[in-house]
C-alpha positions in Angstrom: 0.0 0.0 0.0 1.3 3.7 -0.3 3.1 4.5 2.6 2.6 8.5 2.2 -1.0 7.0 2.0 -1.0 5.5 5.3 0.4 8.1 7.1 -2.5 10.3 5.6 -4.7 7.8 7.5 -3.0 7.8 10.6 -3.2 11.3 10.7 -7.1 11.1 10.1 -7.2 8.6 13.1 -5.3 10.4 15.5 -5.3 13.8 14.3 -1.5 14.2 15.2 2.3 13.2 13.5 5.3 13.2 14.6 7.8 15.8 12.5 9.5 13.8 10.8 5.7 11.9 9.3 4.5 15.5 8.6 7.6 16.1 6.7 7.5 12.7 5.3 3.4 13.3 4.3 4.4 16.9 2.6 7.7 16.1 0.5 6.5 12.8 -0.7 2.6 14.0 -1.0 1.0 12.4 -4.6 -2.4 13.2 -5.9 -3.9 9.9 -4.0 -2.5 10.9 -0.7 -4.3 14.5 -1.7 -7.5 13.5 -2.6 -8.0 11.4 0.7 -6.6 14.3 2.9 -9.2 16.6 1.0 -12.2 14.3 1.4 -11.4 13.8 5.2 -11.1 17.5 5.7 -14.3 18.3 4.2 -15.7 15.5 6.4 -14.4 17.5 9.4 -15.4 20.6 8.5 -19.2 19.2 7.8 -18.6 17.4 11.2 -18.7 20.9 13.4 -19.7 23.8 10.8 -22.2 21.4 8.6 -22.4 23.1 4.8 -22.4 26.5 6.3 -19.5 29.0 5.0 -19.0 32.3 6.7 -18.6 35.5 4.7 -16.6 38.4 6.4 -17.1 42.0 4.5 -13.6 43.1 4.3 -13.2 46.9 4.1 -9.2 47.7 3.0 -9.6 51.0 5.0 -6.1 52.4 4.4 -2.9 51.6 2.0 -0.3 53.4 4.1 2.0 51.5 6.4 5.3 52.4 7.9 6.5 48.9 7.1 8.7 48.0 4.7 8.2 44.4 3.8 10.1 42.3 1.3 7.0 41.1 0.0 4.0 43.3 0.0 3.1 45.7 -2.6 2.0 48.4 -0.1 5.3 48.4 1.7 6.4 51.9 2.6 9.4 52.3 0.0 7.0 51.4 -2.9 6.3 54.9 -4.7 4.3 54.1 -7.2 1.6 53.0 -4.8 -1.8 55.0 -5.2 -2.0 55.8 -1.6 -5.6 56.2 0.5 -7.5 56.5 3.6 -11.3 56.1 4.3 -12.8 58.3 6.0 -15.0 57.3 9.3 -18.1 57.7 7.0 -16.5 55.9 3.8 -16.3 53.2 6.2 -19.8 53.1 7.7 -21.2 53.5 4.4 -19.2 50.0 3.6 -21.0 48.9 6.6 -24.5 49.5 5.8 -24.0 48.0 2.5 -22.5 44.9 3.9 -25.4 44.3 6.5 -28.5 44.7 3.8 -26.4 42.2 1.7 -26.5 40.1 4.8 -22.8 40.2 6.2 -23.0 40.1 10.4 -18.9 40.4 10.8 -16.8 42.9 9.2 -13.1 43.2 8.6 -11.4 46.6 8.7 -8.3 45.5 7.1 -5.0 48.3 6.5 -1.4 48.6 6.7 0.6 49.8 9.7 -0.6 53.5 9.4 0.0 55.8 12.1 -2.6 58.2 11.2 -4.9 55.5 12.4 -4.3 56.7 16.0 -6.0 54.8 18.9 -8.3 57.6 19.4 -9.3 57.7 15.6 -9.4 53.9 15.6 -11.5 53.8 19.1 -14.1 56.1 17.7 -14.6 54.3 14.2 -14.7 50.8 15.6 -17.4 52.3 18.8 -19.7 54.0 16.0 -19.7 50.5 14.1 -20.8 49.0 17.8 -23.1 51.3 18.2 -25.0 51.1 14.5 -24.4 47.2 14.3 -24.6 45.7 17.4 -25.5 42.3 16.4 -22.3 42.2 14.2 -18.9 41.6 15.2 -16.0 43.9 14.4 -12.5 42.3 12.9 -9.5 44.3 13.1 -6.8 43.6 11.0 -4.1 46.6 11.2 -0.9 44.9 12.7 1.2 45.2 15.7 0.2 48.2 17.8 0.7 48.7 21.9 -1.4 46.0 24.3 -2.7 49.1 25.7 -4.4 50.1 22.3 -5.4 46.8 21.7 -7.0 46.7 25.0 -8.5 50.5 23.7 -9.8 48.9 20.5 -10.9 45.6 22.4 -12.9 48.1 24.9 -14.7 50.2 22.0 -15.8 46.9 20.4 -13.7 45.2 19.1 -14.2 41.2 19.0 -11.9 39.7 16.7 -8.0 41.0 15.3 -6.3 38.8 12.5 -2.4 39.6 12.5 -0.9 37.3 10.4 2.3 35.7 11.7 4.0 35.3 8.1 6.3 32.7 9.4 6.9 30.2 12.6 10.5 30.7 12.3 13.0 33.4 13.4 15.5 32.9 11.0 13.2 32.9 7.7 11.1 35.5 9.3 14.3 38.1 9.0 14.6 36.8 5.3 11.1 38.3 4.5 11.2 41.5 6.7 13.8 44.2 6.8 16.0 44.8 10.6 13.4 47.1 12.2 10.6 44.3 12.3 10.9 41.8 14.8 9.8 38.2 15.1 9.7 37.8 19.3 7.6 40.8 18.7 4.9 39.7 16.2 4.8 36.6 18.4 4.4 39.3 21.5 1.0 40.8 20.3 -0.5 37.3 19.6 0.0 36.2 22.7 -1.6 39.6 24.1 -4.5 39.6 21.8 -5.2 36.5 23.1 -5.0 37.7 26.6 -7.2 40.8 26.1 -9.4 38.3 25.2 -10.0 38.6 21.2 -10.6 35.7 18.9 -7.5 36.0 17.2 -6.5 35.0 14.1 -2.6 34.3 12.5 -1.6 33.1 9.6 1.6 32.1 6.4 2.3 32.4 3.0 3.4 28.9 1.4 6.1 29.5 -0.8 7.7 32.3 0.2 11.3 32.6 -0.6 13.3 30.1 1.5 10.7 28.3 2.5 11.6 24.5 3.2 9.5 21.6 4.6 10.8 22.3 8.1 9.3 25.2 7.9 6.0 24.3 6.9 5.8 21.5 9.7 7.3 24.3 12.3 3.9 26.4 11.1 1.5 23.4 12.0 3.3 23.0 15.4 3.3 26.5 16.2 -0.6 26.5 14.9 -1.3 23.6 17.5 0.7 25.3 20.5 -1.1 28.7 19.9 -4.3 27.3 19.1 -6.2 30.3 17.5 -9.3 30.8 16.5 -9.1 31.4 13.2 -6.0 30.5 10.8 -5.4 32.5 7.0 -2.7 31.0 4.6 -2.6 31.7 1.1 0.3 31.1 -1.4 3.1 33.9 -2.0 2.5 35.8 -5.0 4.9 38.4 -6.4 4.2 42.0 -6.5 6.2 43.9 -9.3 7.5 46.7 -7.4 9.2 44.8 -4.4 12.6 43.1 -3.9 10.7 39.5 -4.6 9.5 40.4 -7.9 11.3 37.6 -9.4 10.8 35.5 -7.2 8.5 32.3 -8.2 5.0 32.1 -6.2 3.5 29.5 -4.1 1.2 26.7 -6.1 -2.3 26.5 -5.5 -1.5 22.9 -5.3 0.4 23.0 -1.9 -1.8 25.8 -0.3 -4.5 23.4 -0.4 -2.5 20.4 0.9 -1.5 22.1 3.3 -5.5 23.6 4.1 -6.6 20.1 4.8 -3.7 19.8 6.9 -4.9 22.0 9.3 -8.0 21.6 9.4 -7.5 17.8 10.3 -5.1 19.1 13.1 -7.3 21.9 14.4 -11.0 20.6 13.3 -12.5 23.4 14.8 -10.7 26.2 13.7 -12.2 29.3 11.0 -10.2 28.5 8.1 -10.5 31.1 5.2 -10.6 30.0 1.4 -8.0 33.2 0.6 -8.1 36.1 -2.0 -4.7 34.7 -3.1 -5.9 31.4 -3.3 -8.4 32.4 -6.0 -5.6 34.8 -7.6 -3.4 31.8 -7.7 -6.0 29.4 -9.6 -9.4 30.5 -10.7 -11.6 28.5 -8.6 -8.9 28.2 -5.9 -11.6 29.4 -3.2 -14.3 26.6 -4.1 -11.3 24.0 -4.0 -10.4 25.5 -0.8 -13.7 25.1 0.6 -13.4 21.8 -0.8 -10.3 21.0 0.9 -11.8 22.3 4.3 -12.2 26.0 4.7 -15.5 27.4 5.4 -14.7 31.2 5.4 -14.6 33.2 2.6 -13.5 37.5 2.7 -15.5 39.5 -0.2 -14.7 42.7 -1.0 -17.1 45.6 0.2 -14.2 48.4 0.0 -15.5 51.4 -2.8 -14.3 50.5 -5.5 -12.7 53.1 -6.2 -9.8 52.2 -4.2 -9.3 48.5 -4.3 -6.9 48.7 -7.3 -4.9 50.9 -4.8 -4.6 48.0 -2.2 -2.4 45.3 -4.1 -0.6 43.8 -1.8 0.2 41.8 -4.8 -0.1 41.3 -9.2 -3.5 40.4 -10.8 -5.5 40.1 -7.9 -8.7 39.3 -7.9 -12.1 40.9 -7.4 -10.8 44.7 -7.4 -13.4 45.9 -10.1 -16.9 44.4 -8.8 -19.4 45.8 -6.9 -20.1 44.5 -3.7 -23.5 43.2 -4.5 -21.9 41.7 -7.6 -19.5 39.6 -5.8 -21.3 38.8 -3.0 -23.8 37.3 -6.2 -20.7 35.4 -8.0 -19.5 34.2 -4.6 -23.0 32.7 -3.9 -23.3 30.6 -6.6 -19.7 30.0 -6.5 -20.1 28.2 -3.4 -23.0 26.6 -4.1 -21.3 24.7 -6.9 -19.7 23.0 -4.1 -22.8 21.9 -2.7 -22.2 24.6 0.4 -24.5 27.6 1.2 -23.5 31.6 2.5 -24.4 31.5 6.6 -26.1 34.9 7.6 -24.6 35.1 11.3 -21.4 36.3 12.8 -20.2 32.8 12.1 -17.9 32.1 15.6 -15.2 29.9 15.6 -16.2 27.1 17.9 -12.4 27.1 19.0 -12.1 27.1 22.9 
């Protein structure tokens, strides 16, 4: 029998490897051992979210950030970046729309942009509490002071997604320049989580000098931290940055690697990615196949979401939000799975 196979099973059956079978079930991984892992993961996901995927109205709110990372196409050395801000009332207006079309969470995603000051950021995220209390209120805006995440947490503020990148020190200085830290990144997690957020982290797969030992270091660290919910997506190149030549991650291993976690953390909120549907075109309906049950339309004007390219040819930056939330539906139900109107918890503990 195939031995990558078995492992596969044994992984189904105890929902746990040791490294070096993790290793062994991503290097030697074939389109058998794939299949069986996707089936199981979709099994699991059924098992605790049924065929119910979760949409979060993401509103890219700003494009500035005093970061200056190898990878992103808003990193702060990039000039030829249309640069933007929302305005409180831009973004409440995104709001509004997103609830009549049915969203109950939305993500207020940005860069690292100090104009967004706690009390700017308090007084948005309390007049989204106050007109959409039955909602809850993601923040995704990177590493900021535990006492303005406590602030934000305290205005109304349930959720913050702050993507780790990578599990390891060493490749994490490879993708960020000297001033960025990885103890630190690893820092605000671990408050987030104290404050008492439902925090979300998250990697790229393929990311220059990326090796298997890295990618089983992400699912331990995933399994250690435990968090509620998790967002990978592959690496894709943006022209103006130092990776541009770089060669992207495959749709391929991003969902390998999907079903992976879902079979390790079967109750986790695990996004079908923008990227993932950049990298193939129906990458997010595979990914719900493979075990993800959240998806992240667009509900930014837009106006500005050719301005947010955090990477090429991404996808969804001309559509209204109505129109996508449409495309999406049916999109989803090709894979026999429905839209869920409700804030869509992750049932992590």
């Amino acid at each position: 029998m195939n031995e990558i196979l078995e492992l596969a099973e044994k992984l189904v059956k105890q929902q746990n490897l040791t490294d070096r079978e993790l290793y062994r079930l991503i290097e030697e991984r074939d389109e058998e051992t794939g299949k069986y892992l996707e089936e199981q993961a979709g099994k699991m996901r059924r098992l605790y979210y049924g065929n119910q995927i979760y949409i979060r109205g993401l509103i890219e709110f700003t494009n500035y950030c005093k970061n200056d990372c190898y990878y992103c196409g808003i990193r702060c050395s990039n000039r030829k970046a249309e640069r933007y801000r929302l305005s409180r009332e831009e973004i409440l207006s995104c709001c509004k729309q997103g609830y009549e079309l049915g969203f109950r969470t939305f993500v207020l995603q940005g860069g690292e942009d100090l104009w967004y000051d706690d009390e700017r950021l308090c007084d948005i995220v309390r007049t989204i509490r106050n007109g959409f209390p039955d909602c809850a209120i993601t923040l995704s805006c990177g590493e900021r002071s535990r006492e303005s995440y406590q602030a934000l947490f305290d205005a109304g503020a349930n959720r913050y997604l702050l993507r780790h990148e990578t599990a390891d020190e060493v490749h994490y200085r490879r993708l960020h320049p000297a001033g960025m830290s990885f103890s630190h990144r690893m820092a605000c997690l671990r408050q987030l989580k104290e404050i008492g957020y439902q925090v979300g982290c998250g990697f790229m797969v393929g990311t220059p000098g990326q090796t298997i030992e890295h990618l089983v270091r992400e699912l331990r660290f995933l399994q250690s931290f435990r968090p509620h919910m998790v967002g990978i997506g592959p690496f894709l190149p943006h022209r103006d940055t130092p990776f541009r030549e770089e060669a992207g991650g495959t749709a391929e291993l991003t969902l390998y690697m999907l079903s992976l976690i879902r079979l390790l953390l079967p109750k986790v909120l695990l996004p079908a990615t923008t990227a993932l549907g950049t990298a193939a075109g129906d990458g997010r309906e595979r990914g719900i196949l493979a075990g993800a049950n959240v998806v992240m339309p667009n509900l930014s004007p837009v106006s500005v979401r050719k301005k947010y390219m955090l990477y090429d040819d991404k996808i969804c930056t001309g559509e209204e939000s109505a129109q996508c939330v449409g495309c999406l539906s049916r999109r989803i139900a090709s894979v026999g799975c429905e839209i869920a109107v409700s804030r869509g918890d992750s049932l992590m503990q």
